[in-house]
C-alpha positions as a Markdown table, in Angstrom:
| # | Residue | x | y | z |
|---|---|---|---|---|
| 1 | Unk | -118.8 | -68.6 | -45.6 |
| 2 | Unk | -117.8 | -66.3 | -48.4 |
| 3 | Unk | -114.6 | -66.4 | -49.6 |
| 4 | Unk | -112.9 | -63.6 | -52.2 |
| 5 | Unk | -109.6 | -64.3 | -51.7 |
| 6 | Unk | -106.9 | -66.9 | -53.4 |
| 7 | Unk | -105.1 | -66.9 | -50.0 |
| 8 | Unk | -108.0 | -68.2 | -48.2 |
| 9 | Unk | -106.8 | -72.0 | -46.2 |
| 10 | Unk | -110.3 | -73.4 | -47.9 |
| 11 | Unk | -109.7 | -72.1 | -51.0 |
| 12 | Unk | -106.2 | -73.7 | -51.4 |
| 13 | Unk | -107.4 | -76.8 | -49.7 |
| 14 | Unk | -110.8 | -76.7 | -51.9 |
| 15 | Unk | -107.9 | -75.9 | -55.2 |
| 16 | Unk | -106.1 | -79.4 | -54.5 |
| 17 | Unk | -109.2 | -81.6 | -54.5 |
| 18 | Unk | -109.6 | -81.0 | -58.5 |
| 19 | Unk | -105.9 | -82.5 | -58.6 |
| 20 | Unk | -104.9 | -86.6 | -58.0 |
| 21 | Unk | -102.3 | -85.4 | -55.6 |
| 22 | Unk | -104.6 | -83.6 | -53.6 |
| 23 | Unk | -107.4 | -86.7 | -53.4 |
| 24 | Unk | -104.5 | -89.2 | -52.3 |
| 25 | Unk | -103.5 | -86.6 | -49.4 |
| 26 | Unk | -106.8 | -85.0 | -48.0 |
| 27 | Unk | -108.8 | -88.2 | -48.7 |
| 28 | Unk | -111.6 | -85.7 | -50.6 |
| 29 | Unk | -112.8 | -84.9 | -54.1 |
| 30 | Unk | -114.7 | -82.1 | -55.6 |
| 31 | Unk | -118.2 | -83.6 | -57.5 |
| 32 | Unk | -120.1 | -81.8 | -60.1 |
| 33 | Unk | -122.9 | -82.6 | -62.1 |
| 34 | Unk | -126.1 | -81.5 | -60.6 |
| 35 | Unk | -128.0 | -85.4 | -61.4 |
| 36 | Unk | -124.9 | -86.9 | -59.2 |
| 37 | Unk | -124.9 | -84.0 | -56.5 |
| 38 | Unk | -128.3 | -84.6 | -55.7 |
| 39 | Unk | -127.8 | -88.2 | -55.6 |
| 40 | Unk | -125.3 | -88.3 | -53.2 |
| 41 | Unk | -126.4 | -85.6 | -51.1 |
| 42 | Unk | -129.6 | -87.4 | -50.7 |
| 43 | Unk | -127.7 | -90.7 | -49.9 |
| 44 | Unk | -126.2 | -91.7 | -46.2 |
| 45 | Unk | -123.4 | -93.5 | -47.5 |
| 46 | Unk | -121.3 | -91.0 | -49.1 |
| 47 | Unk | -119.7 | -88.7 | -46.6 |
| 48 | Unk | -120.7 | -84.9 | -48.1 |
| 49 | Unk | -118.5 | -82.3 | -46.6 |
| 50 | Unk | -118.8 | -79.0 | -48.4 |
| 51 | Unk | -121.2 | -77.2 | -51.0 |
| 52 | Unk | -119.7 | -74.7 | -53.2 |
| 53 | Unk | -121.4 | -72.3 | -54.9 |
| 54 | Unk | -120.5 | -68.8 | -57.1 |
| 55 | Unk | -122.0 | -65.7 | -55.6 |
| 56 | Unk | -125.1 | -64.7 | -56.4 |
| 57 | Unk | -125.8 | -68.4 | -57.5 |
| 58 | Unk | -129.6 | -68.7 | -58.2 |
| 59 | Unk | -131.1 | -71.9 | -58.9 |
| 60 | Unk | -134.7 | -72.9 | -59.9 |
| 61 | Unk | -134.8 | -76.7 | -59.1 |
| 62 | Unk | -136.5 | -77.3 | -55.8 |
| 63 | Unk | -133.9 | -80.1 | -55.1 |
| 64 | Unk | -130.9 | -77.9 | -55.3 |
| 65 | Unk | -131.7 | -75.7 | -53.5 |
| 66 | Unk | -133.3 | -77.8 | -50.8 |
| 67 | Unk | -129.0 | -78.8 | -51.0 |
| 68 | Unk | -128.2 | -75.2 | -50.7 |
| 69 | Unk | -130.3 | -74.8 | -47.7 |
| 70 | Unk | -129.1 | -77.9 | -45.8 |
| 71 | Unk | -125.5 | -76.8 | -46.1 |
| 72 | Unk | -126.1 | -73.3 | -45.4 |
| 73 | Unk | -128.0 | -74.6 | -42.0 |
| 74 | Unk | -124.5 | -76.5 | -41.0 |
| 75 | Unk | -122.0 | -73.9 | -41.9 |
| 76 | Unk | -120.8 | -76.1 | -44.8 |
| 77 | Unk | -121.9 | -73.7 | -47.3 |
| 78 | Unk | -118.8 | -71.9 | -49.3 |
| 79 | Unk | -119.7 | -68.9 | -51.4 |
| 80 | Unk | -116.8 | -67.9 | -54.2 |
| 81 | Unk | -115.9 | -65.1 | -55.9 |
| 82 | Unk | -117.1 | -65.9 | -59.4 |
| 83 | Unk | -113.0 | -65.7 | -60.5 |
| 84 | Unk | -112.9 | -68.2 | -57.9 |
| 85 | Unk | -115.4 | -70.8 | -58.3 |
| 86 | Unk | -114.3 | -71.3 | -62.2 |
| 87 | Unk | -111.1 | -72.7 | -61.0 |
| 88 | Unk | -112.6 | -74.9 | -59.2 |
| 89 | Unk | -114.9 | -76.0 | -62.1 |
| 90 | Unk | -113.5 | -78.7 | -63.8 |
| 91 | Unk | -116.4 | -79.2 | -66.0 |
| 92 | Unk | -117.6 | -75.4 | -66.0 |
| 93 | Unk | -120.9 | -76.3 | -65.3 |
| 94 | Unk | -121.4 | -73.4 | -63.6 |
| 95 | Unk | -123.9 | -75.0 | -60.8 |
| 96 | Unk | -122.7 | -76.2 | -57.2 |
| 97 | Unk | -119.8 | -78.0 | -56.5 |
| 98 | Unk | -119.9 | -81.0 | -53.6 |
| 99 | Unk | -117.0 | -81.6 | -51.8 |
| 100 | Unk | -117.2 | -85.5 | -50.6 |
| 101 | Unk | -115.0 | -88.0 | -48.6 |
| 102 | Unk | -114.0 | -90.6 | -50.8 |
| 103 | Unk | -114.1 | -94.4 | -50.3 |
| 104 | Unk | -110.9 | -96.3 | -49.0 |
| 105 | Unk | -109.9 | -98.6 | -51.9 |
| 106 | Unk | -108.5 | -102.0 | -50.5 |
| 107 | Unk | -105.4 | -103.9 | -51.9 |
| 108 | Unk | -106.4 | -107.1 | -53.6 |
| 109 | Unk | -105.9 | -109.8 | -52.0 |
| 110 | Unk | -105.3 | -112.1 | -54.7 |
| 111 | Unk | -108.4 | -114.5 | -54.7 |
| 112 | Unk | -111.3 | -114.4 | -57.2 |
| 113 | Unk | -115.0 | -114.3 | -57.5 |
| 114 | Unk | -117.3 | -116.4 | -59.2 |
| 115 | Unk | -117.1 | -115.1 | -62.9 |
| 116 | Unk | -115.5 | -112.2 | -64.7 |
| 117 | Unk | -113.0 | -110.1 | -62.8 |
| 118 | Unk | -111.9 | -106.9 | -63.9 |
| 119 | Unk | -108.0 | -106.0 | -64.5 |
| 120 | Unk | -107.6 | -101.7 | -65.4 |
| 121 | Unk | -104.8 | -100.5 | -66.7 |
| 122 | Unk | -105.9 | -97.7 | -68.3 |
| 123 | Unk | -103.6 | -94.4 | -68.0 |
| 124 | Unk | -106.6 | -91.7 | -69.1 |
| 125 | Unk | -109.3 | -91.3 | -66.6 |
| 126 | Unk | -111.8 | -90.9 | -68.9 |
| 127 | Unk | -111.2 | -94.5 | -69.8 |
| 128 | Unk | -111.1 | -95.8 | -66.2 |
| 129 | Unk | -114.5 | -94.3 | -65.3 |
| 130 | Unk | -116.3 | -95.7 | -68.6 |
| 131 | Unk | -115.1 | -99.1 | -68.0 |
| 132 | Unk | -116.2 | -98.9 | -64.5 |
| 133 | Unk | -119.4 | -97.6 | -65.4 |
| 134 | Unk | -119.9 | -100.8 | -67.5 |
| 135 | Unk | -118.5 | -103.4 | -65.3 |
| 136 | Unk | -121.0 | -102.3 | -62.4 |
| 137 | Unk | -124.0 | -102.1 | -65.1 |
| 138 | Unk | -122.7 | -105.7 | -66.2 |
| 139 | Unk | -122.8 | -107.1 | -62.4 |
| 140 | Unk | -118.4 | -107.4 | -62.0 |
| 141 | Unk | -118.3 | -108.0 | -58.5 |
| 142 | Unk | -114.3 | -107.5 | -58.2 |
| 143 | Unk | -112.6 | -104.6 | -60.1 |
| 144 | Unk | -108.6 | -104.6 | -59.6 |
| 145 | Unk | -107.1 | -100.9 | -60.8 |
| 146 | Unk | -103.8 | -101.4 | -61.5 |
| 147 | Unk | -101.0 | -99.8 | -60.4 |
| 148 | Unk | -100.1 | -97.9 | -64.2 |
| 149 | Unk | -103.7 | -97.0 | -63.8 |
| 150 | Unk | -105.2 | -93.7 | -63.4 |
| 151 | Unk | -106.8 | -92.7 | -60.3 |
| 152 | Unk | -109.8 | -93.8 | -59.9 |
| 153 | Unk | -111.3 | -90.7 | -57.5 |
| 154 | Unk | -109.8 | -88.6 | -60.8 |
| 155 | Unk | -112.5 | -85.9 | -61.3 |
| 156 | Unk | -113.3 | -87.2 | -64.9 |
| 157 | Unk | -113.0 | -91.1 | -63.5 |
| 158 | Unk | -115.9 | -89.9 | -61.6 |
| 159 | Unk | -118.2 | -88.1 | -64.2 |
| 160 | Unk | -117.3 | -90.9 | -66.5 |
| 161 | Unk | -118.4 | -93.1 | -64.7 |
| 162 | Unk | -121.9 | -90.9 | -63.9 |
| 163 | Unk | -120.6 | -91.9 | -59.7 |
| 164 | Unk | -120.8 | -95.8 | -60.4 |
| 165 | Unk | -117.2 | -95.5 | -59.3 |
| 166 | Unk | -118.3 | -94.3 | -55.5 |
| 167 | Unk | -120.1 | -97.4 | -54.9 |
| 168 | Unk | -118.5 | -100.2 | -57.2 |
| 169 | Unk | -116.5 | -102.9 | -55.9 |
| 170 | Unk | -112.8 | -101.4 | -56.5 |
| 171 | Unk | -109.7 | -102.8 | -55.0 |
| 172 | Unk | -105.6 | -101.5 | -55.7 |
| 173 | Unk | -103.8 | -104.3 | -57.8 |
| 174 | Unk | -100.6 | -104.8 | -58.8 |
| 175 | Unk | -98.6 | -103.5 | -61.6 |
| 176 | Unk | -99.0 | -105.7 | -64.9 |
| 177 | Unk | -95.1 | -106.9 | -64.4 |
| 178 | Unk | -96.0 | -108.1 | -61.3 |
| 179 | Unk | -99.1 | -109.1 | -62.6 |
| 180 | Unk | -97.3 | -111.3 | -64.7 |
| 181 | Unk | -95.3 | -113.1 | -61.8 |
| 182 | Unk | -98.3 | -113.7 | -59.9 |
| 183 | Unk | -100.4 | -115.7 | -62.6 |
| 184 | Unk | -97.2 | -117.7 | -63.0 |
| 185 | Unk | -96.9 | -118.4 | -59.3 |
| 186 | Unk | -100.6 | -119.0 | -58.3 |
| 187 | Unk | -102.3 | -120.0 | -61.7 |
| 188 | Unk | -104.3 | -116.9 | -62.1 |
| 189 | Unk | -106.4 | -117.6 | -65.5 |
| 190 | Unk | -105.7 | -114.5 | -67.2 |
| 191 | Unk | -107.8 | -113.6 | -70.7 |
| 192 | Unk | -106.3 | -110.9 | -72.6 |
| 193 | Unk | -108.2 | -108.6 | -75.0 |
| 194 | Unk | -105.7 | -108.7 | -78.4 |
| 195 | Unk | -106.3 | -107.9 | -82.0 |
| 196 | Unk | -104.6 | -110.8 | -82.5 |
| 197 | Unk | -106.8 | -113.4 | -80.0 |
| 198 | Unk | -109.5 | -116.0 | -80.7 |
| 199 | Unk | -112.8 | -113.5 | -82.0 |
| 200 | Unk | -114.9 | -113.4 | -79.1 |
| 201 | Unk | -117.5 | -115.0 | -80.5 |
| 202 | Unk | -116.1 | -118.2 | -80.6 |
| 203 | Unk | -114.5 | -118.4 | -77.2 |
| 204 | Unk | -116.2 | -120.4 | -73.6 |
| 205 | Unk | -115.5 | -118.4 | -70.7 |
| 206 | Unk | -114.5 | -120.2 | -67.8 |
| 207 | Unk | -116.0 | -120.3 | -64.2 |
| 208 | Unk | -113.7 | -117.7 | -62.4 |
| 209 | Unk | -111.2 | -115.6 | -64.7 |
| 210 | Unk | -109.1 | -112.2 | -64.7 |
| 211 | Unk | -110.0 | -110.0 | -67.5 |
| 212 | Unk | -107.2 | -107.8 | -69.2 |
| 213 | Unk | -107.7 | -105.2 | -71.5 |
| 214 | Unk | -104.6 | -103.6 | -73.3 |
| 215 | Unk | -103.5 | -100.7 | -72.2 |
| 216 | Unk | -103.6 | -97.9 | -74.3 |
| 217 | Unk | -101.6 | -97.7 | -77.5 |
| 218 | Unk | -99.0 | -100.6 | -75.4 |
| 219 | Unk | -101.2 | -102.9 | -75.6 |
| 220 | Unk | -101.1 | -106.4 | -73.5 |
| 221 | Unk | -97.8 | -107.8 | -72.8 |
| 222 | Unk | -96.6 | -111.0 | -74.6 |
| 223 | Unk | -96.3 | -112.6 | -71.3 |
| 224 | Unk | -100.0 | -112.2 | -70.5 |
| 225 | Unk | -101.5 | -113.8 | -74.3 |
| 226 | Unk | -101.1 | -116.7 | -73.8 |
| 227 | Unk | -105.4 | -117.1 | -73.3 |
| 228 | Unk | -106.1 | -113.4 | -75.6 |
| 229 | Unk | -109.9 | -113.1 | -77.4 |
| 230 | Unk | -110.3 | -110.2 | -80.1 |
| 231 | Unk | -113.5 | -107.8 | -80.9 |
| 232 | Unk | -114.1 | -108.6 | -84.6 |
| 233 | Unk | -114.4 | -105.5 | -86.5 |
| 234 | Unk | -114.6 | -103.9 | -89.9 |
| 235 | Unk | -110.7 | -103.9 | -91.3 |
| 236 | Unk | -111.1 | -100.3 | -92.8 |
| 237 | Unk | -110.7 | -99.6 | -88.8 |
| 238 | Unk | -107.5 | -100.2 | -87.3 |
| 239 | Unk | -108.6 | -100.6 | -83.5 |
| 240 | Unk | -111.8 | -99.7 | -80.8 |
| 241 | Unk | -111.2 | -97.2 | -78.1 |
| 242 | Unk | -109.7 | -99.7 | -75.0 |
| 243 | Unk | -112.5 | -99.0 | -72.7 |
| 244 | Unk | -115.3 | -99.3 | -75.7 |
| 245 | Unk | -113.6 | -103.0 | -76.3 |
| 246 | Unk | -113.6 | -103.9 | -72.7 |
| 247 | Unk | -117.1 | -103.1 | -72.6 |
| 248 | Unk | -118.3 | -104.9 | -75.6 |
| 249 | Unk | -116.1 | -108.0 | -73.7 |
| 250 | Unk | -118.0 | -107.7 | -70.6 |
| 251 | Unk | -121.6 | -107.1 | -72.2 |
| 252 | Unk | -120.7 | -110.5 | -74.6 |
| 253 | Unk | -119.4 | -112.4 | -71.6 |
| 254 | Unk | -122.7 | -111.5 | -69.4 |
| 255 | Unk | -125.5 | -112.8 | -71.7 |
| 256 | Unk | -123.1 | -115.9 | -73.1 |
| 257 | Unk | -123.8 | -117.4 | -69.5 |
């Protein structure tokens, strides 16, 4: 289908998919990146609705256009105006744009796994996806976004996190006030990450445990320190990007077991 008007019904559906209220009510996100296109086209588990392309698009990888052709062949192909299509690139890379179905993201239920559980509060997406992408590099089998968090189907969650977010373990939490009521009511071991906690390198992880990184520029609440470990740096810096110092946590917690 070409399309070279603004008023087209696709083109306004296609124009709310690069926005969080748009994911939440159509249940569909807009992925770029040619690396992650082809890997979830070429995968069964991620529902691909829609290919959209500029006009004229040419393209001399094999793979994309072996993409282009399948999409074409079942009427799912969308050809834009060029004026068009940059709207919808978020990330102007100029190449094809996948519309998919994104996953259904379960509330948390409460209980733990085995190990290090991951508590996000972090407001910028850019953060959300990073810490995502290292939790499922570091093996976190249960990651809780909380509800000051940014969405996690956010276009730049998703390139962040280079699609780890698609297929990672993700469930909707609570907000961190209620957060706080519920480790007071059920005992949830809660360990902080604070400037001021115990340096990571001298603290024992225990079997099962929630891990909360400070949100950003807030920090943790005072409520929720009570168990906090710290990132020892260099003093001439004042404090490590929220998503960098979660990381570093979860890399220091995986190979202290």
């Amino acid at each position: 289908m070409f399309i070279e008007s603004k008023d087209n019904r696709h083109f306004k559906e296609f124009k709310k998919l690069i926005t969080v209220d748009g994911v939440r009510k159509y249940g569909r996100v807009i992925v770029s990146g040619k690396k992650l296109i082809k890997e979830i086209a070429q995968s069964t588990a991620q529902g691909c609705i829609a290919l959209i392309i500029p006009e004229r698009y040419a393209d001399d990888n094999s793979e994309i256009n072996a993409i282009i052709k399948k999409f074409a062949d079942a009427a799912a192909l969308y050809t834009l105006k060029k004026h068009l299509y940059n709207e919808l690139d978020y990330f102007n890379t100029g190449a094809p744009l996948l519309v998919i179905k994104v996953p259904e993201i379960p509330e948390w239920d409460l209980t733990l796994d085995v190990g290090c559980n991951l508590l996000i509060p972090f407001q910028d997406p850019t953060n959300v996806g990073t810490v995502v992408r290292s939790a499922a590099g570091f093996g976190i089998k249960k990651i809780i976004i909380l509800k000051e968090a940014a969405h996690p189907y956010h276009p730049r969650c998703i390139k962040a996190s280079a699609g780890a977010i698609l297929h990672a373990a993700i469930f909707k939490g609570p907000s961190i006030k209620e957060l706080t009521v519920c480790c007071k009511n059920i005992n949830l071991p809660v360990i902080s990450l604070d400037m001021a906690g115990v340096p990571i390198t001298e603290f024992k992880f225990p079997k099962k445990f929630l891990l909360l990184p400070g949100l950003e520029g807030a920090g943790v609440p005072g409520e929720l320190k009570k168990f906090s470990i710290s990132i020892p740096i260099t003093v001439s810096i004042e404090s490590l990007n929220a998503s960098i110092a979660a990381s570093i946590a979860l890399f220091y917690w995986k190979y202290s077991l």
